[in-house]
N, C-alpha and C positions, 0 to 999 in steps of 0.2 A: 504494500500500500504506500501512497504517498507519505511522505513525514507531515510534519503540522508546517512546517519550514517551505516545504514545496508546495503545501496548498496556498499558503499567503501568499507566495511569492506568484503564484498563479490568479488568485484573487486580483492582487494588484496590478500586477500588467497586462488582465484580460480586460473582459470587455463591462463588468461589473460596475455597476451604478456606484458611484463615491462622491461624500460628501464631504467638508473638511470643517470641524469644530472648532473657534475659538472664542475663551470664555473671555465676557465683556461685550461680544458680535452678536448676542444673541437675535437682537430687533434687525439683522441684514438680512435681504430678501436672499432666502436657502438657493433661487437659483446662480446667485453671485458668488453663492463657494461650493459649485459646482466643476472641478478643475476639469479640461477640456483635454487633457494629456496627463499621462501619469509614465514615469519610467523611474528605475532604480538604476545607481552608478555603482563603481563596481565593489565600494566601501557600503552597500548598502543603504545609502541614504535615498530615499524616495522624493524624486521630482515631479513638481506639480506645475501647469500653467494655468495661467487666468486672465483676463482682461489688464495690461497694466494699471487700471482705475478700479479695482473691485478693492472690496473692505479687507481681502486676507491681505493684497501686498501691501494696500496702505499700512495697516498693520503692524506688518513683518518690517518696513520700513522703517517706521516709524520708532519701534522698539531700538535699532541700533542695536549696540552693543549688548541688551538685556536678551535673557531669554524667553522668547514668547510660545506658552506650549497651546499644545493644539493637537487634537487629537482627528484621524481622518477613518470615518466610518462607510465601511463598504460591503453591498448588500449586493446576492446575487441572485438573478430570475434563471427559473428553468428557461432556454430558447422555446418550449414547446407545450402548449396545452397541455396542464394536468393539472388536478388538486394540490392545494399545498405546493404551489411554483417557487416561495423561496429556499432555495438550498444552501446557501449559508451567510454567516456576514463575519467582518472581521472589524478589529479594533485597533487602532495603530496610535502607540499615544507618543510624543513626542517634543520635539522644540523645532522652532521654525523661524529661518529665514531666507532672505534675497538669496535667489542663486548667484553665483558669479557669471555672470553673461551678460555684459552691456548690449549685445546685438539682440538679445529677443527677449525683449522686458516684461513681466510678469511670467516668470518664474519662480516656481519659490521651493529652497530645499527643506525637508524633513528628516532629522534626525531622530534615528526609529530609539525610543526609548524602552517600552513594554508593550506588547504587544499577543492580543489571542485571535484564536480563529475558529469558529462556531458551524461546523458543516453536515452533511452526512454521514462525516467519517466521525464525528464526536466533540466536543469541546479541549481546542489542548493553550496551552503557553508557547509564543514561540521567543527566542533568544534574539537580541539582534544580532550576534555574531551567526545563530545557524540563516537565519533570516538572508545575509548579505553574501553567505555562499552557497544558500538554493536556486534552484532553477526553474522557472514555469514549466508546466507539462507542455512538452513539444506538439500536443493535438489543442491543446488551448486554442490557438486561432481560427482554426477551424469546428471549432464542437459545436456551435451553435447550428451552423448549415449543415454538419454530417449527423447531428440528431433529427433533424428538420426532415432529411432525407430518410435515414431510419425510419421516423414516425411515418412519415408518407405514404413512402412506397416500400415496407417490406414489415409491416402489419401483420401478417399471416406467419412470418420467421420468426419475431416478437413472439407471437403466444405460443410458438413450439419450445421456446424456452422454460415454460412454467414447468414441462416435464424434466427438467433438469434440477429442478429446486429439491432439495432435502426439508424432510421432514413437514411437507404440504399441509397433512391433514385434511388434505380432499380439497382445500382451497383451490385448486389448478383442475380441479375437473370438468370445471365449464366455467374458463377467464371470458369476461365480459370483456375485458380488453389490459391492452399491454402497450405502454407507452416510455421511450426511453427516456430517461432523466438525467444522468450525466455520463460522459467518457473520456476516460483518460489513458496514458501509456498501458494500464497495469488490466484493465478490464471494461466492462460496460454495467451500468446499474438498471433494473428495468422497477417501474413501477404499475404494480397489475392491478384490475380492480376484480374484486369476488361477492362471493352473496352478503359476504359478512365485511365488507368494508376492502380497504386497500391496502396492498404490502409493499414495501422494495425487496429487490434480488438483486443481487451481485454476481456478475458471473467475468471470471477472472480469465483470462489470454495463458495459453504455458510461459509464453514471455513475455515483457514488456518489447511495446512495437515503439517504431521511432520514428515512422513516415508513411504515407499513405499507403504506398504497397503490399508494407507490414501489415498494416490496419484492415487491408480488403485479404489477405490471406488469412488470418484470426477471425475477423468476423465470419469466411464462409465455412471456417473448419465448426465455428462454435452453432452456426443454423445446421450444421450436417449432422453435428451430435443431438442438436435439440431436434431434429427430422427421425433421424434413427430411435429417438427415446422415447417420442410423442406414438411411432407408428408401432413399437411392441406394448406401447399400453394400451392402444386399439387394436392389440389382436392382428399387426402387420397389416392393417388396412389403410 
């Protein structure tokens, strides 16, 4: 599974809605610390853009010398129609100022102080030293359009997964439907709906894939197993 370290770090440079907290700013309109760009250097610190005239750089400026914290809160939607669409958010708390960049003003860096991350995979604490040498999952930029397509057009390979699942309880015996919810290097999650409400399933790769290729040879090995599973529990029909 990913670390807590790689999920933030995924959080953050994907495509995840972020917002940036600073106490005293309360009365500024939310969508003026809304930063328009986000990336991490290679010490870890997280750069943000904004309008040179929004309230954070004024701020951040203004502050000088002092440190001004600020915490940047970031929430993430399923790409795709299902209950329960947020899958996680993270909290990044820190001090904040001007980047050094006279050429593209409104900038502003983040020095990651403490920092969690709230997801699927569980609530953990991440460091900012594991923080500043994780890596985004390399399907990150793409997961939004490869779920999208998932969901769309391969609907019917979805619910042969549910025969895969350990310890069912009969829930898989007639999925009303199967909709993927997140993917990354390591596997794919599915969430099914049954008579008695909704589950997630995790269904993991033998390896972690690194590029698309990877990704369409593991997805068709993991429908061939869920094809094979589903057809001896109907009797090879």
């Amino acid at each position: 599974m990913p670390t807590a370290a790689e999920r933030m770090r995924t959080l953050v440079e994907g495509n995840s809605s972020a917002v940036l907290v600073i106490p005293g700013l309360d009365g500024a309109d939310p969508l003026s610390m809304l930063p328009s760009e986000r990336s991490v250097t290679e010490e870890g610190d997280i750069i943000l853009r904004f309008p040179a005239d929004s309230p954070a750089v004024r701020a951040a400026t203004h502050a000088e010398d002092d440190e001004l914290a600020a915490v940047l809160e970031i929430t993430d939607i399923a790409p795709v129609a299902v209950c329960h669409r947020v899958r996680g958010r993270a909290w990044i708390a820190g001090w904040l100022t001007p980047a050094p960049d006279g050429r593209r003003p409104g900038r502003l860096r983040l020095e990651v102080g403490e920092a969690t991350v709230d997801d699927l995979w569980g609530a953990d604490p991440v460091e900012p030293d594991e923080f500043a040498i994780a890596r985004a999952d390399p399907l990150a930029t793409h997961e939004a359009e490869l779920l999208q397509h998932l969901a769309a057009a391969h609907g019917g390979q979805l619910g042969w997964l549910c025969a895969l699942v350990d310890g069912r309880d009969g829930r898989c015996a007639a999925p009303r439907g199967a909709v993927p919810v997140a993917l990354d290097r390591f596997g794919l999650r599915v969430r099914f709906s049954a008579d008695d409400g909704v589950f997630d399933a995790r269904f993991d790769f033998p390896a972690p894939v690194v590029d698309h290729g990877e990704l369409r040879r593991a997805m068709h090995a993991l429908f061939d197993s869920a094809r094979d599973a589903a057809q001896r529990e109907h009797g090879g029909a």
